[in-house]
N, CA, C and O atoms as a GROMACS GRO file, in nm:
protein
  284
    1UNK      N    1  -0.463   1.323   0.864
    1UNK     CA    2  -0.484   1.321   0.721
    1UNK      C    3  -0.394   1.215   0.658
    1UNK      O    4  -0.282   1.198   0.706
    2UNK      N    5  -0.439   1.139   0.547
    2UNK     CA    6  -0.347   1.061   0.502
    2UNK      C    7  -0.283   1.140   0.372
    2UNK      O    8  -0.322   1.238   0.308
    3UNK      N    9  -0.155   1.043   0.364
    3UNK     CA   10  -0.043   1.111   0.339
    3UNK      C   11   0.048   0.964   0.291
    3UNK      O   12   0.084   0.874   0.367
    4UNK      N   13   0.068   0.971   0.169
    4UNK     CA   14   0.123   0.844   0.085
    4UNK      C   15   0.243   0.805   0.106
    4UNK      O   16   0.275   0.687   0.091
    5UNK      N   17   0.357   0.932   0.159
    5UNK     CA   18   0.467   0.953   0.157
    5UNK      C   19   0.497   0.891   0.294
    5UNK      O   20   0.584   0.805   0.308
    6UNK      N   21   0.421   0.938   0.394
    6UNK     CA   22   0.383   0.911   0.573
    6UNK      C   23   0.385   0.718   0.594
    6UNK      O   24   0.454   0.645   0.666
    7UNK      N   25   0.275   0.690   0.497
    7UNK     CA   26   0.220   0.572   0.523
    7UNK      C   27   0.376   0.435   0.414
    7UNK      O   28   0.381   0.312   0.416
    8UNK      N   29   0.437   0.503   0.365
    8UNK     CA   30   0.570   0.453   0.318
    8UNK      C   31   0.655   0.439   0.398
    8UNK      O   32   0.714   0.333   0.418
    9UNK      N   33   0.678   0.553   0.464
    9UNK     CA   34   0.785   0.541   0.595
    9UNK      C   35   0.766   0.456   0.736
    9UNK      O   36   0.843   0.390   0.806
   10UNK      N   37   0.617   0.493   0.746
   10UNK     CA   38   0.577   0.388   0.849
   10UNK      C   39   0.585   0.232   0.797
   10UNK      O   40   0.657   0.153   0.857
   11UNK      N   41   0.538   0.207   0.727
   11UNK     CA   42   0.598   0.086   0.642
   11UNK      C   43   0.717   0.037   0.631
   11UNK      O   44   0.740  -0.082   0.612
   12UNK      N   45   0.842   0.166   0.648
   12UNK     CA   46   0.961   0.088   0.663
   12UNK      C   47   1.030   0.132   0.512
   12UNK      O   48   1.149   0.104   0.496
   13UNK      N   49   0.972   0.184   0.428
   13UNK     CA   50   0.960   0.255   0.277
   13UNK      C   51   1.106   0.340   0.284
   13UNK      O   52   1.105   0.421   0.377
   14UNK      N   53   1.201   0.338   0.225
   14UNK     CA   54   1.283   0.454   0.226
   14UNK      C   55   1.266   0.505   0.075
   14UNK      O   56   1.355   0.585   0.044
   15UNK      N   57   1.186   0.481  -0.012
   15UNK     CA   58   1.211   0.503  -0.123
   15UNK      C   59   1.171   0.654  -0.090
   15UNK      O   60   1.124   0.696   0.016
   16UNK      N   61   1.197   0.721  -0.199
   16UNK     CA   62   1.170   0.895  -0.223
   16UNK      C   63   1.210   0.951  -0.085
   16UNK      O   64   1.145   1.048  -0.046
   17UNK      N   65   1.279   0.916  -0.028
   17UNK     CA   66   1.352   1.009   0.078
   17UNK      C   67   1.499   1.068   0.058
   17UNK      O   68   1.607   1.013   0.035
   18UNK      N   69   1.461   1.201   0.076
   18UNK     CA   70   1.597   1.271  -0.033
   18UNK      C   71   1.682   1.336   0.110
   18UNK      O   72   1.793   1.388   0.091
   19UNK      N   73   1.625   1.331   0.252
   19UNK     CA   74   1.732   1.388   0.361
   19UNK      C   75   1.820   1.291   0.380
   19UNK      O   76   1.825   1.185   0.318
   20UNK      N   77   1.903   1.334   0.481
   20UNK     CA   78   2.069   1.196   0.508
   20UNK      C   79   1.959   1.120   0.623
   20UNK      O   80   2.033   1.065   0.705
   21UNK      N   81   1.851   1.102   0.651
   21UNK     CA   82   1.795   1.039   0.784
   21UNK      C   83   1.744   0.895   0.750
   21UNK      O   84   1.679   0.826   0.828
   22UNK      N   85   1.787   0.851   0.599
   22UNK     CA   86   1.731   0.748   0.579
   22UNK      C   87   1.704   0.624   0.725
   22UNK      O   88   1.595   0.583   0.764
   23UNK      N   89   1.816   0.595   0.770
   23UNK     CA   90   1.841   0.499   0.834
   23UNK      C   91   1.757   0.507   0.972
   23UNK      O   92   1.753   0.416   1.055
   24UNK      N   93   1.672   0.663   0.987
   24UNK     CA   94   1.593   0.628   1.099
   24UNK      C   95   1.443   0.600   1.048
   24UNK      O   96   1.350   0.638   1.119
   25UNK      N   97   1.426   0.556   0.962
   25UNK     CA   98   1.290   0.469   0.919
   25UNK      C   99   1.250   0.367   1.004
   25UNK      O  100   1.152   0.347   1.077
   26UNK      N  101   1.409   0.277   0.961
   26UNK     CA  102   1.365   0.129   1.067
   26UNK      C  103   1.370   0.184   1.195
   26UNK      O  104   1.334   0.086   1.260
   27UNK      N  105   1.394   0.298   1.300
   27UNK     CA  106   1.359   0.335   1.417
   27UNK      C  107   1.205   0.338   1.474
   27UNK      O  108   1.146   0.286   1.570
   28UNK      N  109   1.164   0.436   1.353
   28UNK     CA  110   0.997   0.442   1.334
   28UNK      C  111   0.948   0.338   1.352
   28UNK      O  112   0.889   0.318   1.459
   29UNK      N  113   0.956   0.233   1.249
   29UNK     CA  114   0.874   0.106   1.250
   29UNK      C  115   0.911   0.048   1.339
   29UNK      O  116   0.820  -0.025   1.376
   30UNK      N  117   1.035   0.032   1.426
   30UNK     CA  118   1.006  -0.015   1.546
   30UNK      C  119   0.946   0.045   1.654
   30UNK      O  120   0.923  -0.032   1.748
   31UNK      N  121   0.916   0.148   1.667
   31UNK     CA  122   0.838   0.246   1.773
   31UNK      C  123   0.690   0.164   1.812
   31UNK      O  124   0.638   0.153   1.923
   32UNK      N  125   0.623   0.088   1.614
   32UNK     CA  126   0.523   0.082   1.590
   32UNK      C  127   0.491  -0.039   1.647
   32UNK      O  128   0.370  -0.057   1.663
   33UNK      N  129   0.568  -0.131   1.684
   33UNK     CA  130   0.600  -0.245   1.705
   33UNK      C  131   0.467  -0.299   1.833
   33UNK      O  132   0.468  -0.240   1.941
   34UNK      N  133   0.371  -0.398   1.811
   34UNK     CA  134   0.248  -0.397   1.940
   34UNK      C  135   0.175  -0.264   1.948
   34UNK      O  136   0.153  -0.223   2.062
   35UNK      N  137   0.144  -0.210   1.874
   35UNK     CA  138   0.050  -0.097   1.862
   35UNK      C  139  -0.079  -0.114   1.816
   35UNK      O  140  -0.113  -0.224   1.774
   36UNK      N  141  -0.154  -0.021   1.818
   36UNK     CA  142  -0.261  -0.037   1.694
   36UNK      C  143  -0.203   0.041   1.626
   36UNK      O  144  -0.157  -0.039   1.544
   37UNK      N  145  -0.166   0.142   1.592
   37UNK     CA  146  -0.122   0.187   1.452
   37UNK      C  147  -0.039   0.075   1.356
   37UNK      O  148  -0.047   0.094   1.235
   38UNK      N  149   0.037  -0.033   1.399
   38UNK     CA  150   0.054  -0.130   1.358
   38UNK      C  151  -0.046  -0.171   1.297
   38UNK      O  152  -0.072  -0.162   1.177
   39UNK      N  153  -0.129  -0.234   1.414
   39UNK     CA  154  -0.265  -0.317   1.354
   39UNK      C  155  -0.320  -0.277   1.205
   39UNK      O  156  -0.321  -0.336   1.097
   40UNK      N  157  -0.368  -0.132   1.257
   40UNK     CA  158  -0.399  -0.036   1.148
   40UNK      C  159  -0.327  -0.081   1.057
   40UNK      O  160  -0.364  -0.182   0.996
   41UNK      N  161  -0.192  -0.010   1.022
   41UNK     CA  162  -0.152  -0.066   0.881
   41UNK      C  163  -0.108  -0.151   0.841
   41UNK      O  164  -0.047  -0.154   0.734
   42UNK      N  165  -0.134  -0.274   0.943
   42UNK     CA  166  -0.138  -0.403   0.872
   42UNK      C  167  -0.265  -0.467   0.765
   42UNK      O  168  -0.277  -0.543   0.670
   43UNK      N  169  -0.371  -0.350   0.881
   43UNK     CA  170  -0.535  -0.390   0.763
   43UNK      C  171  -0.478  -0.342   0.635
   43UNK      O  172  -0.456  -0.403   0.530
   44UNK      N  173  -0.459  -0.208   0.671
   44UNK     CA  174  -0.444  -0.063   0.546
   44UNK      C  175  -0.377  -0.184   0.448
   44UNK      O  176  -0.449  -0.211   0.353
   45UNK      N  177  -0.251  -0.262   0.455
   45UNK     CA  178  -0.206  -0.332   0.349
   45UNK      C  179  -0.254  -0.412   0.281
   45UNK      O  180  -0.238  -0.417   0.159
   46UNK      N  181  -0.323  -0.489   0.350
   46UNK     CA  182  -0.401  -0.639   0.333
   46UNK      C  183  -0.505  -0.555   0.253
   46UNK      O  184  -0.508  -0.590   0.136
   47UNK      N  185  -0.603  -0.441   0.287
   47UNK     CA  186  -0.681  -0.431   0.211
   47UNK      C  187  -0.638  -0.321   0.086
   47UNK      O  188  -0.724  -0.263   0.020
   48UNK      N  189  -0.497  -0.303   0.066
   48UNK     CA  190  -0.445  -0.226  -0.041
   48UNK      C  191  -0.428  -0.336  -0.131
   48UNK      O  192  -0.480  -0.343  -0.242
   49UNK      N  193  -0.346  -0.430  -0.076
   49UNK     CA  194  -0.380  -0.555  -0.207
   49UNK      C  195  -0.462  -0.626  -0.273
   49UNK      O  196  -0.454  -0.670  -0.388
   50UNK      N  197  -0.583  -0.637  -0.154
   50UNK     CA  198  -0.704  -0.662  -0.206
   50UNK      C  199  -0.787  -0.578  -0.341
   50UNK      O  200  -0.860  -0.601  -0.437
   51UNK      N  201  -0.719  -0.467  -0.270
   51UNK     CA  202  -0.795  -0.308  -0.406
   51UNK      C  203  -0.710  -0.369  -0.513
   51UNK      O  204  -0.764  -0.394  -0.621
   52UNK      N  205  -0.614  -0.388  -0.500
   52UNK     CA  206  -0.514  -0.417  -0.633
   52UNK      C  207  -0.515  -0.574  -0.736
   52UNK      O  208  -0.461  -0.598  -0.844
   53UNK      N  209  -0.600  -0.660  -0.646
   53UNK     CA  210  -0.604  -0.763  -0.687
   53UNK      C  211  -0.747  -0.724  -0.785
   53UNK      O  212  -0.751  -0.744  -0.907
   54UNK      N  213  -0.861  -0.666  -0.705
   54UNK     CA  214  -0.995  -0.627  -0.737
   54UNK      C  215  -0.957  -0.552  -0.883
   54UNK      O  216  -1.024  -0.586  -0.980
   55UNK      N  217  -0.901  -0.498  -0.893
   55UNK     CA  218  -0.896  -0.378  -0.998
   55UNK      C  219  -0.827  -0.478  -1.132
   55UNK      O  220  -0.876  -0.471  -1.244
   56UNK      N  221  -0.737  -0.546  -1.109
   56UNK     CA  222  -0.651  -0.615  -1.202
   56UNK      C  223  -0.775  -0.732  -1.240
   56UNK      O  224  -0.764  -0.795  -1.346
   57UNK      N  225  -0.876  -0.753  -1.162
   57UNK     CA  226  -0.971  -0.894  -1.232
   57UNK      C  227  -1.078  -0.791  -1.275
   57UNK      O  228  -1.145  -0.827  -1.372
   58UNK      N  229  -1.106  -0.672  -1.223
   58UNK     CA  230  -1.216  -0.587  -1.290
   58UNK      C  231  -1.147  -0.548  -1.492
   58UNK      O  232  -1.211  -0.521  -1.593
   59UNK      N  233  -1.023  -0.563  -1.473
   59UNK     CA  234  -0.982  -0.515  -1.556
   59UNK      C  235  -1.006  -0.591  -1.655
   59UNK      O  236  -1.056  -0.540  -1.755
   60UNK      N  237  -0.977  -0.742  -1.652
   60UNK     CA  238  -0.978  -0.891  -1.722
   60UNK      C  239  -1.133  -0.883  -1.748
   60UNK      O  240  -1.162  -0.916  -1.862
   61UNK      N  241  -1.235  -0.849  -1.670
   61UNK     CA  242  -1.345  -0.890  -1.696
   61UNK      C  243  -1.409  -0.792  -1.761
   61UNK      O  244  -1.524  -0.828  -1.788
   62UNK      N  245  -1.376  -0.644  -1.811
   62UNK     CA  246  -1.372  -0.571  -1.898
   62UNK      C  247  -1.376  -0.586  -2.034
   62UNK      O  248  -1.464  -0.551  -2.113
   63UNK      N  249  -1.219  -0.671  -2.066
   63UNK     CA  250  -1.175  -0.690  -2.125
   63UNK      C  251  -1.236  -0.784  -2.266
   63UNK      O  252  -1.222  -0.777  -2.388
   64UNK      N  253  -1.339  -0.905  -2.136
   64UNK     CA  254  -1.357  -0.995  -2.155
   64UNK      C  255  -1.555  -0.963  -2.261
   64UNK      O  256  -1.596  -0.991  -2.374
   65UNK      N  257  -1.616  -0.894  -2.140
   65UNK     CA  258  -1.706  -0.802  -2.201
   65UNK      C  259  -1.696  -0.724  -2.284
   65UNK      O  260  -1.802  -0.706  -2.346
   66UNK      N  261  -1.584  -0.649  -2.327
   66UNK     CA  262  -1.607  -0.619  -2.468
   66UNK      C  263  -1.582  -0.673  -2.618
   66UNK      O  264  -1.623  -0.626  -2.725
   67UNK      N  265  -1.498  -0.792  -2.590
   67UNK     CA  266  -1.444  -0.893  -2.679
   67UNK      C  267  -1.605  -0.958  -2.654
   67UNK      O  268  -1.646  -0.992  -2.764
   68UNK      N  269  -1.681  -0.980  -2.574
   68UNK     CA  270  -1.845  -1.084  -2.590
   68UNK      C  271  -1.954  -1.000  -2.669
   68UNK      O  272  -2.052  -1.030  -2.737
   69UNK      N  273  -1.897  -0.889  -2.631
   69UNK     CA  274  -2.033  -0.754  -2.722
   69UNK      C  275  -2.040  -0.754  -2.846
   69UNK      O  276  -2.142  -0.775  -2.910
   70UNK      N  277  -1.866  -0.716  -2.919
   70UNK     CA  278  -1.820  -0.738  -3.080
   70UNK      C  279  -1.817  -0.826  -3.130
   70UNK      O  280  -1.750  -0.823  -3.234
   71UNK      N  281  -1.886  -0.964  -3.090
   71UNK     CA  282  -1.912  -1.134  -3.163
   71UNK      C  283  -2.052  -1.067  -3.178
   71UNK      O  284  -2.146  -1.129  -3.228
   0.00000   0.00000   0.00000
């Protein structure tokens, strides 16, 4: 199941980690090191930015359409 908090740490993420284990994050991500779960969330990123790029020009072109409707 995905899991936002999971896919942070595998990432290397220490943010919102409230135990003393911070420092074995970077252990994890090296575990991951030549894997496919690597692979995996190397897509998972590439196409998280893509969603984020998509959404920020959907947004502009919104924007843009309703400023063309009210002329």
């Amino acid at each position: 199941m995905y899991c936002k908090h999971r896919i942070r740490i595998l990432k290397g993420s220490t943010d919102n980690i409230i135990s003393g284990n911070k420092n074995d994050v970077a252990v994890v991500v090296d575990w991951l090191k030549n894997t496919d779960l690597e692979l995996i969330l190397n897509e998972f990123g590439k196409l998280e930015s893509e969603e984020m790029r998509i959404k920020k020009e959907l947004q502009m072109v919104k924007k843009i359409l309703a400023r063309t409707l009210i002329k």
